[in-house]
Phi, psi and omega in degrees: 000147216227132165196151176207151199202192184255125158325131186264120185241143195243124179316299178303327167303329192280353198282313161297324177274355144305311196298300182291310202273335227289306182218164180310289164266136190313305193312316184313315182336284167357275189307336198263355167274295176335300211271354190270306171283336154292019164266305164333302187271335136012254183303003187249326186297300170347296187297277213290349149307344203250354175091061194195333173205174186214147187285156195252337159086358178284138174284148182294136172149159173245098194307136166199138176218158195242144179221120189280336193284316214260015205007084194231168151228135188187146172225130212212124201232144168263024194255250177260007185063204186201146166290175157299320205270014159238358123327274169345283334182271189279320180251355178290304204278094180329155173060335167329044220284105193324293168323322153328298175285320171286320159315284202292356122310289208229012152351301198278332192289336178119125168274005213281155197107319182290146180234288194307137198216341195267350178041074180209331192331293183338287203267047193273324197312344198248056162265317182240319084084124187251302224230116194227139167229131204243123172237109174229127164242146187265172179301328191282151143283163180145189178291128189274164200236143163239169197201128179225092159259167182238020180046035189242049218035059168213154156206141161245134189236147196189139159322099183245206230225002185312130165286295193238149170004111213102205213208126147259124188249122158264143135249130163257098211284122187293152159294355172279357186211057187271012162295340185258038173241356150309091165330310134318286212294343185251018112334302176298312170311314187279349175292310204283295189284293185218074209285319173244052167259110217315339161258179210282143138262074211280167160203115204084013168322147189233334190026043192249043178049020167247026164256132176261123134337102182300337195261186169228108158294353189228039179330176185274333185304318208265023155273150196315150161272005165309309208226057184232125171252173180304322201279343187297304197310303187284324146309304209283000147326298201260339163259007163260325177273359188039028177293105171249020188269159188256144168339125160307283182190208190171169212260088183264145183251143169197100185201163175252350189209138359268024185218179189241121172193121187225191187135152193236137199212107186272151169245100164283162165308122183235111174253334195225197188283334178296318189278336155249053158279352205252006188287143157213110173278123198252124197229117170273145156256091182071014176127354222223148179260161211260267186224201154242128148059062137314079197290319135019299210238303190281158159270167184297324174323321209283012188262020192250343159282170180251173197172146167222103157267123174214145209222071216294350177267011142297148188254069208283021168254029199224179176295162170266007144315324165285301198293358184275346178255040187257127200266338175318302141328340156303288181314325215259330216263298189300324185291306166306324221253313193259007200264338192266316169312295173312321184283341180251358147320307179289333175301293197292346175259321201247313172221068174350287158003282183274005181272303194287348181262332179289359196285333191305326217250348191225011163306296179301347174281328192286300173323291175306320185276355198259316177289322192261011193198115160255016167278325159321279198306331147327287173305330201240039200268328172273024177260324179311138193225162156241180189247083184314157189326322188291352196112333188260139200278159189190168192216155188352286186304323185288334135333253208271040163284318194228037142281100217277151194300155185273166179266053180266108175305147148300202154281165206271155174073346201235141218223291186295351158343119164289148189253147178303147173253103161318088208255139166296136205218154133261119186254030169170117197281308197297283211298311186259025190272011161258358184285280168326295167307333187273305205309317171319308174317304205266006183076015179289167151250190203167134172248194214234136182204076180239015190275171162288010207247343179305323174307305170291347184272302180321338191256347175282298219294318162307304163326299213263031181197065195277023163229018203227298226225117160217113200249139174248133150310112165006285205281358239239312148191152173291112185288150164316296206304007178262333193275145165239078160091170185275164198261174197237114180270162167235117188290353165297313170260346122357274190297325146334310178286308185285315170291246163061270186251338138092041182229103186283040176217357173283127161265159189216108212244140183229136173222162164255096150269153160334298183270110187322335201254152327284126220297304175220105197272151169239136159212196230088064189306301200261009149303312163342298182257005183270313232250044149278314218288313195281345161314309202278339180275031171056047183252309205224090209275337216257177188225134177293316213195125172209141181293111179236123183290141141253143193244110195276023155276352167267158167316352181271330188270293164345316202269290200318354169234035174249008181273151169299177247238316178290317174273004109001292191293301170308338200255310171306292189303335179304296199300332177312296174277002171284335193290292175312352208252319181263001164245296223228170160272132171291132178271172213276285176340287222283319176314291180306311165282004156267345159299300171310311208292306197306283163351285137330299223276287174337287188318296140357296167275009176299270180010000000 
């Protein structure tokens, strides 16, 4: 026999996993009672634009008190209330949503505002809750309603004596969770949740024309940036973010079309790797807060910034799996993403100055969104700037304007092929300041490449640009202009170096330099830079392979081969680690015998 019906969902069953399961944090229930009443008072300001209810001249808002003896909490709203038979209706039947039903009612007049979309908000209260009551009158005539449960499938619903219009939520608060009968904590709370929420929020209303408001009904993002000053910009900072370092500077989003996106997206100071972990974009739906840092929506980079975005045309009732193939979502997320591009374009064209005194603070941000996002590095990639041996900042194309092209072929076949420019790079002014000095002597150029995030941006900018750009560290190889004629081997002192230090994998390289300093180099830009890479990813301590240049003018080479077999040895392993001290950090060994070496050396001229 064949039969077919409707799924059965049992109250009881759903009531612990509302209790427990409903939303990640217990705290939320708050904002999702608080956004129940701004919607309430919403939809009623609406009804009386449409001629459907009429207005009272009372202000709009939302009341919430704490009563410690009754262990109670309630928040009470003015809007449009409810009859018994939309009790029944929105709060008996789980999941429902009254909002819902009012959009698809009132379609044509417009929904923008309703935040609840979800009918589940109600029963976030009994996460913390033994008992929840509802006192509601509607705007219709009629009986005002009290609706009373123990969230235990059962409810009593019945007539009370409420005088005026709106919803009062009482939660009768459990004891396990008499943290939220603390007058701080749901200060914070209602700061934290629902901090922009377009009407006042009280606590302790008094209604004596001295209660201050917990909220801003008015944030700054969603006023015109016409009519935003620097010092507005620089408070509602320092009060969303509790931030008192002041802001570089920031991004206001504003637009209406073809999506609703509004918001201020700040450049906190970023000097090191630690700080740029702490950014938080904080993301609203209609004034009422979402999450934090939703990569979903934001890229990732921009989450390295502090920030408020709100966007009521994200569809925050679906997975975040929808939202990563939702193209709408896409669209809202590249549009932040090229708006934050235009501002610091527009910065680096209009007022050059102040873009170059901010580069110190927003480099590794620039850098970093440019390797995870390459529609970014498109755009700002000739915005980059570096600090030339003088001091003066310069960006790619002006770098290699005045690099003469390497003796590099084309590609086979390609006529049109660009030959790579070598650009010179210092990652440590101090550690590489005889570097510096022969290149300044011979007029060479060179930039300042010292953040932590540079090894990787430098090896990005090569790639994605292997017929332009190839960069060596100062110390790394020898421009002619440095060289005084070619160098010569010598298989003697070779060999020296190699019994010496016991290392088959040491290249042992002879130049004629200009400058007696420095005696012996280490190079290999890019062993160099696989074993930075690997440091910082813990992988790796060591260099696969290394070049060590003798430099044959100095006065040192000379010498070194009328000494006995023991000072040899000893003076190759010394020079061996000054070479090493200026290419890479000494691992606990090499470190440990060049302590010793000094030690002996000391003892010795003590005698």
């Amino acid at each position: 026999m064949k039969k077919e019906g409707k799924i059965k969902i049992s109250s009881e069953n759903m009531m612990p996993i509302i209790k427990k399961w409903l939303y990640s944090d217990k705290d939320i229930f708050l904002r999702e009672i608080v956004a129940n009443g701004i919607d309430a008072i919403t939809k009623f300001k609406k009804l009386t634009a449409m001629g459907e209810a009429k207005e009272d001249c009372k202000e709009y808002c939302i009341k919430i008190d704490i009563d410690k003896k009754a262990k109670t909490l309630t928040v009470e709203d003015n809007g449009l209330g409810m009859t018994e038979d939309e009790v029944e209706k929105y709060i008996t039947q789980i999941a429902f949503s009254g909002a819902s039903d009012f959009l698809a009612k009132y379609e044509k007049a417009g929904g923008d505002g309703i935040i609840g979309h979800f009918g589940l908000g109600f029963y976030s209260a009994y996460m913390v809750s033994d008992e929840v009551e509802i006192f509601t009158k509607s705007y219709k005539k009629g009986s005002a309603v009290h609706w009373t449960s123990d969230g235990n499938a059962t409810y009593r619903i019945e007539d009370c004596d409420k005088k005026e219009r709106g919803t009062k939520i009482v939660m009768h608060v459990s004891d396990a969770e008499k943290e939220f009968l603390d007058e701080n904590n749901i200060k914070n709370l209602v700061r934290k949740y629902c901090m922009f929420m377009p009407f006042n929020v009280y606590f302790g209303y008094k209604g004596d024309g001295k209660d201050e408001p917990l909220n801003t009904t008015l944030p700054l993002y969603a006023k015109n940036p016409k009519d935003c000053t620097d010092e507005e910009y620089k408070q509602f900072y320092r009060d969303t973010f509790m931030d008192y370092n002041e802001p570089i500077f920031w991004v206001h989003l504003n637009m209406d079309y073809p999506f609703n996106l509004k918001g201020i997206l700040y450049f906190p100071k970023v000097r090191n790797k630690v700080e740029l972990d702490r950014g938080k974009v904080k993301l609203f739906c209609n004034q009422v807060f979402i999450a934090d840092n939703i990569k979903e929506v934001i890229p990732e980079f921009l989450m390295l910034l502090n920030g408020v975005i709100d966007c009521p045309d994200i569809p925050l009732n679906v997975s975040r799996s929808f939202l990563q193939n939702d193209l709408q979502v896409q669209k809202i997320s590249k549009h932040i993403t090229k708006k934050v591009a235009d501002r610091l374009i527009s910065l680096f064209k209009n007022d050059r100055p102040k873009y170059e005194k901010c580069w110190d603070d927003t480099a590794n941000f620039i850098k970093f969104g440019c390797i995870k996002d390459e529609e970014f590095y498109n755009k700002v990639r000739d915005i980059i700037i570096y600090k030339d041996l003088d001091g003066k900042f310069v960006n790619f194309n002006e770098i290699v304007g005045s690099v003469p092209s390497d003796n590099a072929k084309p590609k086979k076949d390609d006529k049109k092929a660009e030959t790579p420019k070598t650009v010179y790079y210092v990652s440590d002014e101090l550690q590489q300041a005889q570097y510096v000095k022969m290149f300044k002597d011979a007029g060479l150029k060179a930039i300042l490449s010292d953040t932590f995030i540079d090894p990787h941006f430098l090896s990005y900018v090569e790639y994605t640009n292997p017929d332009k750009f190839k960069f060596m560290r100062i110390d790394a190889d020898f421009d002619n202009a440095v060289k005084d004629g070619e160098g010569v081997e010598d298989t003697v002192l070779a060999d020296i170096f190699k019994q010496a230090l016991g290392n088959d994998k040491l290249i042992i390289k002879f130049e004629n330099l200009k400058s007696t300093v420095p005696a012996f180099i280490i190079t290999d830009e890019y062993m160099r830079r696989y074993s930075e890479m690997g440091q910082m990813y813990g992988m790796t301590d060591g260099v696969l392979a290394q070049t060590m240049v003798v430099n044959l003018a100095s006065p040192i080479i000379a010498k070194m081969k009328d000494l006995d077999s023991d000072r040899q040895h000893f003076v190759a392993n010394y020079v061996y680690s000054l070479a090493l001290l200026s290419f890479k950090k000494l691992d606990v060994n090499e470190l440990d015998k060049f302590i010793n070496a000094n030690i002996y050396l000391l003892d010795n001229y003590m005698k």
